[in-house]
DSSP file (Angstrom, degrees, kcal/mol; ACC not computed):
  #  RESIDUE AA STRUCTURE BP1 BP2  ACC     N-H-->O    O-->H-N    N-H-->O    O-->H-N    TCO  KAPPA ALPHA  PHI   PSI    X-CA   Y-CA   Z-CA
    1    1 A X     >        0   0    0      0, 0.0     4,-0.7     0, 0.0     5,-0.2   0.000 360.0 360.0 360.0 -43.5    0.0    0.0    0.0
    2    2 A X  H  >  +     0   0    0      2,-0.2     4,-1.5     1,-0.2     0, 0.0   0.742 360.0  66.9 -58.9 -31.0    2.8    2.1    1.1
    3    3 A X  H >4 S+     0   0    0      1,-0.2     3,-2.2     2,-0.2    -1,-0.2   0.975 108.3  33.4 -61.0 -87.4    4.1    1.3   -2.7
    4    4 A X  H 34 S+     0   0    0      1,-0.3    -1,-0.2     2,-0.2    -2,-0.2   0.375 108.1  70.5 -81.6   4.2    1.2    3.3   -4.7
    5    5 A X  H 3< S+     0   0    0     -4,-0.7    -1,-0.3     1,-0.1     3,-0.2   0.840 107.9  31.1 -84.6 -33.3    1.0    5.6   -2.2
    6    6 A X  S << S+     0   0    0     -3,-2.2    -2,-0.2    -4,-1.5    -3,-0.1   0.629 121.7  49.3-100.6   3.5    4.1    7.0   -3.0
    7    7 A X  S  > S+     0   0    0     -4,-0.1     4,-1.6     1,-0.1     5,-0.2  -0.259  71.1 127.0-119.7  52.0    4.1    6.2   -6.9
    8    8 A X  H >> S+     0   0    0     -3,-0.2     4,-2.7     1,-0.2     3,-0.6   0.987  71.4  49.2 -46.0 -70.9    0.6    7.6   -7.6
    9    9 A X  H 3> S+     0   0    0      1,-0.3     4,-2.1     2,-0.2    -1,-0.2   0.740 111.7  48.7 -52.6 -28.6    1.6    9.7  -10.2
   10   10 A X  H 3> S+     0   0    0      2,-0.2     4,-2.0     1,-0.2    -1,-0.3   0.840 112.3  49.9 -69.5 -38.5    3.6    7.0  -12.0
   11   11 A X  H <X S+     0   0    0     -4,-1.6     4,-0.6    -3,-0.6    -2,-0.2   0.754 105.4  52.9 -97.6 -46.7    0.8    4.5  -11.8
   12   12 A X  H  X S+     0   0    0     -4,-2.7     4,-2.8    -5,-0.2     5,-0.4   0.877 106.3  55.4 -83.9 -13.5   -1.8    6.7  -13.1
   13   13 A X  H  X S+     0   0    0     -4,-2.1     4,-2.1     2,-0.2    -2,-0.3   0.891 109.7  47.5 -62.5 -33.0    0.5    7.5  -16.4
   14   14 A X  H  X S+     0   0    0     -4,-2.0     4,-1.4     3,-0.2    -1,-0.2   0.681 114.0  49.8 -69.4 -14.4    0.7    3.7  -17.0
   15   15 A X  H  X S+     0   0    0     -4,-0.6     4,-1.1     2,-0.2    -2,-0.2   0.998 116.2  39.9 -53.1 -73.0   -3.1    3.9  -16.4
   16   16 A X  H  X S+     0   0    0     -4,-2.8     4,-2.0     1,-0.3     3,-0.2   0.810 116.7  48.8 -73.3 -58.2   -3.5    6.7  -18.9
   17   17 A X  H  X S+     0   0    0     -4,-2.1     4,-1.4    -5,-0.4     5,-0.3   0.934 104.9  61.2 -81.0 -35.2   -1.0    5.3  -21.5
   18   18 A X  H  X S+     0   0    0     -4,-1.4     4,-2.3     1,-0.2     3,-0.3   0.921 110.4  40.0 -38.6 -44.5   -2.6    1.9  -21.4
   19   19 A X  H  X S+     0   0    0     -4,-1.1     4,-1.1     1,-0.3    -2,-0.2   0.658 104.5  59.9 -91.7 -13.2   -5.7    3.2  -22.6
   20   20 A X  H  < S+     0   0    0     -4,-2.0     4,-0.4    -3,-0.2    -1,-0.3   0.769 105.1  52.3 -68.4 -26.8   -4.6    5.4  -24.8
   21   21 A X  H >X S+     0   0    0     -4,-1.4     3,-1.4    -3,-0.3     4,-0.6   0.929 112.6  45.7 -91.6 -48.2   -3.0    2.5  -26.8
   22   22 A X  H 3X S+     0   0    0     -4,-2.3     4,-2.4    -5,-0.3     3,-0.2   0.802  92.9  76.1 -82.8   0.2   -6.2    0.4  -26.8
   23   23 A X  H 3X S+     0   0    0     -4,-1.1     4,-1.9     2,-0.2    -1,-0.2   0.783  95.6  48.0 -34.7 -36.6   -8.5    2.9  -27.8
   24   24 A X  H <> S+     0   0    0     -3,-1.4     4,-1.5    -4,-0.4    -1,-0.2   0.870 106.0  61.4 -88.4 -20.8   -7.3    2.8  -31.4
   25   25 A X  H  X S+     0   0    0     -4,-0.6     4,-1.0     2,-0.2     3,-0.3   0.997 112.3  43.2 -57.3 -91.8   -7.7   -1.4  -31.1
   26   26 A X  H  X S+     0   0    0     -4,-2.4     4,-0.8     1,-0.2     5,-0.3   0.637 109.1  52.1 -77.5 -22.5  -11.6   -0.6  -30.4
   27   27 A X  H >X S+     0   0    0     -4,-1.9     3,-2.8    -5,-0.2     4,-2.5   0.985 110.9  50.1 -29.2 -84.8  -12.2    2.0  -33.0
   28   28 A X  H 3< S+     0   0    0     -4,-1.5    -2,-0.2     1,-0.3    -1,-0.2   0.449 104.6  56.7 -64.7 -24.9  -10.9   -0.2  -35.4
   29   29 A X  H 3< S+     0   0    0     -4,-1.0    -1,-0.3     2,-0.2    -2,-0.2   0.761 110.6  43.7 -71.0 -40.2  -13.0   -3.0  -34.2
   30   30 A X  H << S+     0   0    0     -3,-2.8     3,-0.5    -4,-0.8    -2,-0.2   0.481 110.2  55.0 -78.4 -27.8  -16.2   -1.0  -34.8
   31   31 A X  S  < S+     0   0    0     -4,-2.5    -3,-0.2    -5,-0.3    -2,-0.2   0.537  92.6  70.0-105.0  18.8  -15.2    0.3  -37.9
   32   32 A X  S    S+     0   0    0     -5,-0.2    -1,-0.2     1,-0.1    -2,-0.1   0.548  95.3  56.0 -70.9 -17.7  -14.6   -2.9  -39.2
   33   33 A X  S    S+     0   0    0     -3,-0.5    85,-2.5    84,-0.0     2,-0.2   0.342  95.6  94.4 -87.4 -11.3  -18.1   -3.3  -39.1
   34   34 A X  E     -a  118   0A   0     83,-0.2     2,-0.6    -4,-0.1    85,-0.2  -0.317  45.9-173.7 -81.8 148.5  -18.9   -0.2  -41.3
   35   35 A X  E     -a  119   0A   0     83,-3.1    85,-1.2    -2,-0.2    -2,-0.0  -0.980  21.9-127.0-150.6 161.7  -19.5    0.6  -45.1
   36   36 A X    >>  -     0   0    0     -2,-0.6     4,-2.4    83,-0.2     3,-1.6  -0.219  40.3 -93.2 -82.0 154.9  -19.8    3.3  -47.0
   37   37 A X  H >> S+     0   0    0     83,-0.4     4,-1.4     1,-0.2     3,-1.0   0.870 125.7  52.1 -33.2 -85.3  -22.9    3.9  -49.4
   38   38 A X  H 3> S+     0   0    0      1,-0.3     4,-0.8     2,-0.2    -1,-0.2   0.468 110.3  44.1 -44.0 -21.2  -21.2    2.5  -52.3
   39   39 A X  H <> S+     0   0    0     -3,-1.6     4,-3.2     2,-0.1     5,-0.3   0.814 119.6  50.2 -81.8 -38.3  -20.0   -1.3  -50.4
   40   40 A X  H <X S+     0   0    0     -4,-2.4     4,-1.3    -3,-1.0    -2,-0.2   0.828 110.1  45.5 -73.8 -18.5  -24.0   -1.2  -48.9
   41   41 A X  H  X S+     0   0    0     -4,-1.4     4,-1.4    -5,-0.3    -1,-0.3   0.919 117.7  45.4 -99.8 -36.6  -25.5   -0.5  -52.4
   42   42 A X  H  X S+     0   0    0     -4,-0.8     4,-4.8    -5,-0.2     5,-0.5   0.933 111.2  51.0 -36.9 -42.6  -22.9   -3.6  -53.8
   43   43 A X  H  X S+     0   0    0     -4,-3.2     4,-1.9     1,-0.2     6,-1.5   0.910 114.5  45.6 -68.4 -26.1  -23.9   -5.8  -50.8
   44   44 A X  H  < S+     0   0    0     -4,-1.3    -1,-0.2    -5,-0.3    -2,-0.2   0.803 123.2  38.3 -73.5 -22.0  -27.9   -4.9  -52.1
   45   45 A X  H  < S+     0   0    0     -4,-1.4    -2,-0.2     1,-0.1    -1,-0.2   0.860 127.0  27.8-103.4 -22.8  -26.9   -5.6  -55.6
   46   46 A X  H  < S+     0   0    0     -4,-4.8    -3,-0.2    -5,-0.2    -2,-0.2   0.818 135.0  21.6 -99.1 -24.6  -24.6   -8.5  -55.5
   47   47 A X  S  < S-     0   0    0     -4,-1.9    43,-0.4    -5,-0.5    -3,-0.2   0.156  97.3-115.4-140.6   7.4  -25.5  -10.3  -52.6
   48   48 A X        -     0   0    0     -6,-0.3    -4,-0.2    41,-0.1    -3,-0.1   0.892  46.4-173.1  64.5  33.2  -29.3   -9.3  -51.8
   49   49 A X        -     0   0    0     -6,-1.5     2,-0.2    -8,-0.1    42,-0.2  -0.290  19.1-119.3 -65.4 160.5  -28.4   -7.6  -48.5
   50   50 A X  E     -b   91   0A   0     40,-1.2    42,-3.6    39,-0.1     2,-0.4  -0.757  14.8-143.7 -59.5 111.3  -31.3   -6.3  -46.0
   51   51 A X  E     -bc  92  68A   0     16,-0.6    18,-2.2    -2,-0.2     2,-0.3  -0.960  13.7-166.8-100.4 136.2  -31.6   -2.7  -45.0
   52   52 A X  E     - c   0  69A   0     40,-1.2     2,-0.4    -2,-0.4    18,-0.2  -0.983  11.4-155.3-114.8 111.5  -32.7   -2.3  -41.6
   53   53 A X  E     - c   0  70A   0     16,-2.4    18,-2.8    -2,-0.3    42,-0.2  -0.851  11.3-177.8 -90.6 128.3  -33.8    1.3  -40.7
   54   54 A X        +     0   0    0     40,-5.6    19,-0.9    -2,-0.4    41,-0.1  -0.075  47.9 117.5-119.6  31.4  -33.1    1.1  -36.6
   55   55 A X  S    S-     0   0    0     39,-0.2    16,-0.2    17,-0.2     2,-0.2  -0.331  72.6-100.6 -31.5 141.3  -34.7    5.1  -36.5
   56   56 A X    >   -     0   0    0     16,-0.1     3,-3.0    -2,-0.1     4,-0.4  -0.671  37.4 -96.7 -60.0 160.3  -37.6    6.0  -34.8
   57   57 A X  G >  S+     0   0    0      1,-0.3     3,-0.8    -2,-0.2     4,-0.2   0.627 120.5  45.2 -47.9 -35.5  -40.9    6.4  -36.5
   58   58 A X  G 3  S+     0   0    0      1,-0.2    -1,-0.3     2,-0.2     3,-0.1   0.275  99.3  63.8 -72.0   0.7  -40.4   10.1  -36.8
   59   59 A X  G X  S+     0   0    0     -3,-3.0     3,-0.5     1,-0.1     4,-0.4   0.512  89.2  73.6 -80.8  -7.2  -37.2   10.2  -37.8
   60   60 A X  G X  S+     0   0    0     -3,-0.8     3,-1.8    -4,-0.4    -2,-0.2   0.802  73.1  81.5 -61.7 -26.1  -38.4    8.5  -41.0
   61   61 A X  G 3  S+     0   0    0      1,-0.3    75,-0.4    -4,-0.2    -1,-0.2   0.710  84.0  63.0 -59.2 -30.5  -40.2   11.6  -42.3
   62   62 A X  G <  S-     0   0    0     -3,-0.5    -1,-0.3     1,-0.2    -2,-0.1   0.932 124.5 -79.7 -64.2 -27.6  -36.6   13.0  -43.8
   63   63 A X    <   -     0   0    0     -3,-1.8    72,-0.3    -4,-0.4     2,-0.3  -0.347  46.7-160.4 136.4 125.1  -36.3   10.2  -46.0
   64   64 A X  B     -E  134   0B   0     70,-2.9    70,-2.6    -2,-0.1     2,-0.1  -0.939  41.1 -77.4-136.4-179.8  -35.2    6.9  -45.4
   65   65 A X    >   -     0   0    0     -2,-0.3     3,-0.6    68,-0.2    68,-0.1  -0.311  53.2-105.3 -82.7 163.5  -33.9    4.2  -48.2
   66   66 A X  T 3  S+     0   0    0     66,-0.2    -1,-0.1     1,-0.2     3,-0.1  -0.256 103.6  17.8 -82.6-177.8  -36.6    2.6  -50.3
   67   67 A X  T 3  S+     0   0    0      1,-0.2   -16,-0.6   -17,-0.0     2,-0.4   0.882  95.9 142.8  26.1  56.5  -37.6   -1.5  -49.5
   68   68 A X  E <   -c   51   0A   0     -3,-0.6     2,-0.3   -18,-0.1   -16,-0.2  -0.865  51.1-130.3-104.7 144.5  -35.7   -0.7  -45.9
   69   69 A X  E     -c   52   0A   0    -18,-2.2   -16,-2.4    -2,-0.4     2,-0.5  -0.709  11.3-128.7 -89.3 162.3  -37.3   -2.3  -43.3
   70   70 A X  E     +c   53   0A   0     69,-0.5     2,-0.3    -2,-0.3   -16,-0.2  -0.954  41.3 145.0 -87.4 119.3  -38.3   -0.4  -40.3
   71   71 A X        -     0   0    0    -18,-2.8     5,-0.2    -2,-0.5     4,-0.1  -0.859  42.2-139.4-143.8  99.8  -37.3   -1.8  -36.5
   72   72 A X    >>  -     0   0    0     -2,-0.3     3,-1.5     1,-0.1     4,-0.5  -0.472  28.3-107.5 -64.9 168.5  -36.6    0.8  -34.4
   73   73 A X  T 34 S+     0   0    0    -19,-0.9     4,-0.5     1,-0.3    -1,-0.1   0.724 115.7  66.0 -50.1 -53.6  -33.3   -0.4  -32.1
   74   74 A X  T 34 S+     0   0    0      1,-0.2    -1,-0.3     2,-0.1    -2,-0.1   0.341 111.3  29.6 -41.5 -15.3  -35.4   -0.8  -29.2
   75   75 A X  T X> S+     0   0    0     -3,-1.5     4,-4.5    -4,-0.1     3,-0.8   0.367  89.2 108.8-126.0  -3.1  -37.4   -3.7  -30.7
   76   76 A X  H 3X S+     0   0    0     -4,-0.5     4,-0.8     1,-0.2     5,-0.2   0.882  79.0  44.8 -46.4 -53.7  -34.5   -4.9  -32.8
   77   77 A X  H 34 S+     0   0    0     -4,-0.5    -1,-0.2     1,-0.3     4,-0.1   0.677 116.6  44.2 -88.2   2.0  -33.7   -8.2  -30.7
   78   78 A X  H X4 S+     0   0    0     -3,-0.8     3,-1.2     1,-0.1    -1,-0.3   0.877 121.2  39.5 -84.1 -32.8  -37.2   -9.3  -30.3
   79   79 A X  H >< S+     0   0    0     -4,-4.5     3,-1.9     1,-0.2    -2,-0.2   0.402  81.7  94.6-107.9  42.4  -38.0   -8.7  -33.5
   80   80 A X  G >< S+     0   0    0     -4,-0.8     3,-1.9    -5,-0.3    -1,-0.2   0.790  70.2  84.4 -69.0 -17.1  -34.9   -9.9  -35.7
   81   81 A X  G <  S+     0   0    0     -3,-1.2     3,-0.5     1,-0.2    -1,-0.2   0.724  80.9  67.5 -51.3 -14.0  -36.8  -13.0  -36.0
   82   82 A X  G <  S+     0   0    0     -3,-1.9    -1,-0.2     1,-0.3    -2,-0.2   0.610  82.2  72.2 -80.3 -20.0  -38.4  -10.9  -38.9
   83   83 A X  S <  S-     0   0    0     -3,-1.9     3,-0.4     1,-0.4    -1,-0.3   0.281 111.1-101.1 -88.5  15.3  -35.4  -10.8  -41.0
   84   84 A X        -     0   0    0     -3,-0.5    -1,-0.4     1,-0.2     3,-0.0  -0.368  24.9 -77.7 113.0 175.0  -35.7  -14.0  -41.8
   85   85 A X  S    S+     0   0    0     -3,-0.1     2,-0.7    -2,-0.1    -1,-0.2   0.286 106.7  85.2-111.9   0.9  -34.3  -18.1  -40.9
   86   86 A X        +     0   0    0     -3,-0.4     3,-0.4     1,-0.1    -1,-0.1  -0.823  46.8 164.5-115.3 106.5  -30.8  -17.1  -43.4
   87   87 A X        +     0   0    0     -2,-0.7    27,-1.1     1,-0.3    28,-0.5   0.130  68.5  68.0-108.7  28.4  -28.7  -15.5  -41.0
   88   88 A X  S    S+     0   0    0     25,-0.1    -1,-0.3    26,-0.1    27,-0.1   0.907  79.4  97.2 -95.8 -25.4  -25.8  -15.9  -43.5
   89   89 A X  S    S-     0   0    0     -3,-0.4    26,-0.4     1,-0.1   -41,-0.1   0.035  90.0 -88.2 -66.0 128.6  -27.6  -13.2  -45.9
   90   90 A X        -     0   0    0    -43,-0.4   -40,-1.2   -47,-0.2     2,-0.4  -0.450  36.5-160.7 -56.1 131.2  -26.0   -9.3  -45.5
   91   91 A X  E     -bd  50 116A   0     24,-2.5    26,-5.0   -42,-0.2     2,-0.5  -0.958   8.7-171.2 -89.2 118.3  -27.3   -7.5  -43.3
   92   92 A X  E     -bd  51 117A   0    -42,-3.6   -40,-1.2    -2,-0.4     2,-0.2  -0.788   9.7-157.2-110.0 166.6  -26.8   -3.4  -43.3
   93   93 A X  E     + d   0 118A   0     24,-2.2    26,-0.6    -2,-0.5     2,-0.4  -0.646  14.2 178.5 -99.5 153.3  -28.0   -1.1  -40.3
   94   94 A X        +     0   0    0     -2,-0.2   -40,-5.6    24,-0.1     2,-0.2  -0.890   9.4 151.2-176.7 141.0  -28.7    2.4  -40.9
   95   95 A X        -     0   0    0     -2,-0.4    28,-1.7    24,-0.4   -40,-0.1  -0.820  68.7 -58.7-162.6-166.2  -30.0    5.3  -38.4
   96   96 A X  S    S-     0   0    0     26,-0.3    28,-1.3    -2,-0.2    29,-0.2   0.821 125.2  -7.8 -80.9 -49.7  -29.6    9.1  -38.2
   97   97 A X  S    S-     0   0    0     25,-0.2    24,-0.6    26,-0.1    -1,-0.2   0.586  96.7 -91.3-134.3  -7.8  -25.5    8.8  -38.1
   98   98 A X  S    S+     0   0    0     23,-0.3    -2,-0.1    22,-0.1    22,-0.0   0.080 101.1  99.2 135.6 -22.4  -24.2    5.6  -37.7
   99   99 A X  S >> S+     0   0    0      1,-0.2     3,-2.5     2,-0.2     4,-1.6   0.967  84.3  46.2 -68.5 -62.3  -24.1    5.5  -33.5
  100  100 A X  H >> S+     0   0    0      1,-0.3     3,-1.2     2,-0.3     4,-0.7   0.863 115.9  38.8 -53.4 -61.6  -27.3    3.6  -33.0
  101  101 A X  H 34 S+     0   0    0      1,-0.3     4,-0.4     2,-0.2    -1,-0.3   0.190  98.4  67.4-115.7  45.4  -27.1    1.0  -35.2
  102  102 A X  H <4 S+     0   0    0     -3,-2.5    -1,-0.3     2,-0.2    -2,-0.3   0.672 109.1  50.0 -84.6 -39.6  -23.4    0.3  -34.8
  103  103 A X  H XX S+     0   0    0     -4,-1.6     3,-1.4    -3,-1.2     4,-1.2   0.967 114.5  44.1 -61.9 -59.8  -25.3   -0.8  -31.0
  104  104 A X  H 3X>S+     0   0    0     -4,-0.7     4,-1.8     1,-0.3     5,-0.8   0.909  98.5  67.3 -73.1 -40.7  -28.0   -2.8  -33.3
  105  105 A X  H 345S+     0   0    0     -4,-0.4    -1,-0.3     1,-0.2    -2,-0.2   0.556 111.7  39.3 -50.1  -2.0  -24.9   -4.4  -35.5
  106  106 A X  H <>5S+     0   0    0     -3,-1.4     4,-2.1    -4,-0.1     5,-0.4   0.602 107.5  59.4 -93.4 -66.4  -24.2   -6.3  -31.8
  107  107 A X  H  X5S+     0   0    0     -4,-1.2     4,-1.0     2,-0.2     3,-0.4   0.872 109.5  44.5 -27.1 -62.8  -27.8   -6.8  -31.2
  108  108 A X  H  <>S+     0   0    0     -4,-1.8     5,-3.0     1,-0.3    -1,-0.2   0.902 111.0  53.6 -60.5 -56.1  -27.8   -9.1  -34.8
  109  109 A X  H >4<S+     0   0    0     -5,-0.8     3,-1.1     1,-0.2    -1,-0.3   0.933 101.1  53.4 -80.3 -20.6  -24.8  -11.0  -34.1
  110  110 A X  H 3<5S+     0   0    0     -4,-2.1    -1,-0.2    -3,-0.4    -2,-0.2   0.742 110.7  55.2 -76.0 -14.1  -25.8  -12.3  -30.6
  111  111 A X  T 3<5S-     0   0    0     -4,-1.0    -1,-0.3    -5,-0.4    -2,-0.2  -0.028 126.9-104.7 -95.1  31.2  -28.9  -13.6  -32.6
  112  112 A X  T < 5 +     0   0    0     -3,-1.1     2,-1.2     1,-0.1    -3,-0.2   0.340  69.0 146.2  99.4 -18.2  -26.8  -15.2  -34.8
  113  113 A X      < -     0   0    0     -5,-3.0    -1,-0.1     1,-0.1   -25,-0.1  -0.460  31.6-156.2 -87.1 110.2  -26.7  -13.4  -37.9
  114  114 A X  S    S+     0   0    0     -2,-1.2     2,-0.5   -27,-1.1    -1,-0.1   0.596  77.0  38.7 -33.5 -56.6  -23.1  -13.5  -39.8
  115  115 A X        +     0   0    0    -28,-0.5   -24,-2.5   -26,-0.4     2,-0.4  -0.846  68.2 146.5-120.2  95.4  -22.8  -10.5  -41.9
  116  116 A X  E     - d   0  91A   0     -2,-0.5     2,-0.3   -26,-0.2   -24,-0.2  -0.963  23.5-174.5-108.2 137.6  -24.3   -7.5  -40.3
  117  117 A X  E     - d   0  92A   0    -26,-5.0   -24,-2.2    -2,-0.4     2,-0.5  -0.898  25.6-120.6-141.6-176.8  -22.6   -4.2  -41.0
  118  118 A X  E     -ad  34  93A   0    -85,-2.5   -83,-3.1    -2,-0.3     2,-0.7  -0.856  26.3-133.5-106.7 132.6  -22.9   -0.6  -39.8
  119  119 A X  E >   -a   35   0A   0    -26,-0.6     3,-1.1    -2,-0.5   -24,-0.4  -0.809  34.9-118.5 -96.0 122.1  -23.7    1.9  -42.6
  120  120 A X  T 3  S+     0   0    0    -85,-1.2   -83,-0.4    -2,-0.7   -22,-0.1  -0.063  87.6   3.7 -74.0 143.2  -21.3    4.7  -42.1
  121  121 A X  T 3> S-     0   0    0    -24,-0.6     4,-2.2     4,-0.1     3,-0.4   0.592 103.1-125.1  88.4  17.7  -22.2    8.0  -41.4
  122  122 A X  H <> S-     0   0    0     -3,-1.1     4,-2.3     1,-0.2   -26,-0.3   0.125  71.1 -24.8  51.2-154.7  -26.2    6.8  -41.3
  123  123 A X  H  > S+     0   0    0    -28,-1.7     4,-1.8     1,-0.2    -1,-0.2   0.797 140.3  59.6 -76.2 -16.7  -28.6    8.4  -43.5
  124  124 A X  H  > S+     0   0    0    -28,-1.3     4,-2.4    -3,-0.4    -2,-0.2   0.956 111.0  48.1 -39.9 -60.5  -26.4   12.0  -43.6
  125  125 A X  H  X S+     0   0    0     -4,-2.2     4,-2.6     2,-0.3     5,-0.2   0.868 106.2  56.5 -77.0 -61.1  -23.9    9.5  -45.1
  126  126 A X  H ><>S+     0   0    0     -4,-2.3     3,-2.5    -5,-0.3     5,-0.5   0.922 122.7  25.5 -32.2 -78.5  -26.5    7.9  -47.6
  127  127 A X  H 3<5S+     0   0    0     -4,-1.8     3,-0.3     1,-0.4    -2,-0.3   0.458 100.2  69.8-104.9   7.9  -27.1   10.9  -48.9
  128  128 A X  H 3<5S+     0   0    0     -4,-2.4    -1,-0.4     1,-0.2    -2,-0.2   0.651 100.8  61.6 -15.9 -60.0  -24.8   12.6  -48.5
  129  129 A X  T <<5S-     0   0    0     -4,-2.6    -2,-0.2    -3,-2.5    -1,-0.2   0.406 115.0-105.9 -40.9 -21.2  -23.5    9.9  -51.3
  130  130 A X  T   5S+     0   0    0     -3,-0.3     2,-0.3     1,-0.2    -3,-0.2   0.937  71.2 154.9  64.1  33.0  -25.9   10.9  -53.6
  131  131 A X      < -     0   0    0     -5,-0.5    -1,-0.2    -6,-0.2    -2,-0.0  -0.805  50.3-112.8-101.3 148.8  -27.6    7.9  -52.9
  132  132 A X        -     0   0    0     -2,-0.3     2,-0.5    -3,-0.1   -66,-0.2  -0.126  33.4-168.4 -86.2 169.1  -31.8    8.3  -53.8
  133  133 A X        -     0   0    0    -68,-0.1   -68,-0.2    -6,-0.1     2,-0.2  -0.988  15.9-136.1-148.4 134.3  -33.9    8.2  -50.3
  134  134 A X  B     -E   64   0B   0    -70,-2.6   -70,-2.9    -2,-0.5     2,-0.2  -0.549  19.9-101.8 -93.5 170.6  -37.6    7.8  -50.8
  135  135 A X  S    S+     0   0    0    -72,-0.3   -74,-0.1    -2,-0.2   -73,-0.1  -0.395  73.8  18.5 -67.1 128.9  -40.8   10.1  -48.7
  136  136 A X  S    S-     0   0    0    -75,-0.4     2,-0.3    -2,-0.2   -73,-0.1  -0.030  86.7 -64.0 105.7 157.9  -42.6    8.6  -46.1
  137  137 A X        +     0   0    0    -76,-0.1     2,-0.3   -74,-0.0    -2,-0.1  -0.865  43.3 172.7-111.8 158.8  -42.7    5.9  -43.7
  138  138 A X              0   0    0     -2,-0.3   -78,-0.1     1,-0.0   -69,-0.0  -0.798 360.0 360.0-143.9 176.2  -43.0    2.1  -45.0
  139  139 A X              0   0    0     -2,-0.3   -69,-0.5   -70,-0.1   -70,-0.1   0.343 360.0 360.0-123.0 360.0  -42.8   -0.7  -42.6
């Protein structure tokens, strides 16, 4: 006790510099899960990915992408049973900026599902992209 009482300061700079060196290790971990518009509209065209809007119902009103399903985030793990019994099939996530449903891109894989990914930068990002966003809310 007597030890860290006198090497406080020392002891919280190996604190401090430990975590500074795995910070970029979990960034990198979460953005391994991301893609840009342009992989998410390959994964829809080559491989028949899923869009999952994890929004709430009133954030749909900006635009959201067309034949996206709607689940807000909050109901994603009861109702992922809705995407279907082929949990090898891509899944992308998409909300307002990318935070939310990087959380649901966890949700998906403890229920199993293989390829889920985060689309970055959310729907800013979409269209941002110049990617088209339809009116309206769909289910």
């Amino acid at each position: 006790m007597e030890f860290v009482a006198q090497n406080l300061f020392l002891i919280t700079i190996a604190l401090i510099s430990g975590a500074a060196l795995l910070l970029p290790v979990l960034r990198d971990a979460r953005a391994a899960n991301a893609v840009t518009p342009g992989q998410a509209v390959m994964l829809i065209n080559r491989q028949n990915a899923q869009i999952v809007d994890v929004r709430d119902a009133a954030e749909l009103e900006s635009g959201r992408i067309a034949e996206a399903r709607h689940i807000p985030l909050a109901e994603l793990a009861d109702r992922a049973t809705e995407l279907g019994k082929n949990k090898s099939r891509p899944v992308v996530l998409v909300c307002a900026s990318g935070a939310r449903s990087g959380k649901g891109v966890e949700v998906l894989r403890k229920a199993g599902f293989e390829q889920v990914f985060n689309l970055d930068g959310g729907i800013k990002g979409w269209k941002d992209a110049g990617q088209p966003v339809v009116s309206g809310k769909k289910a």
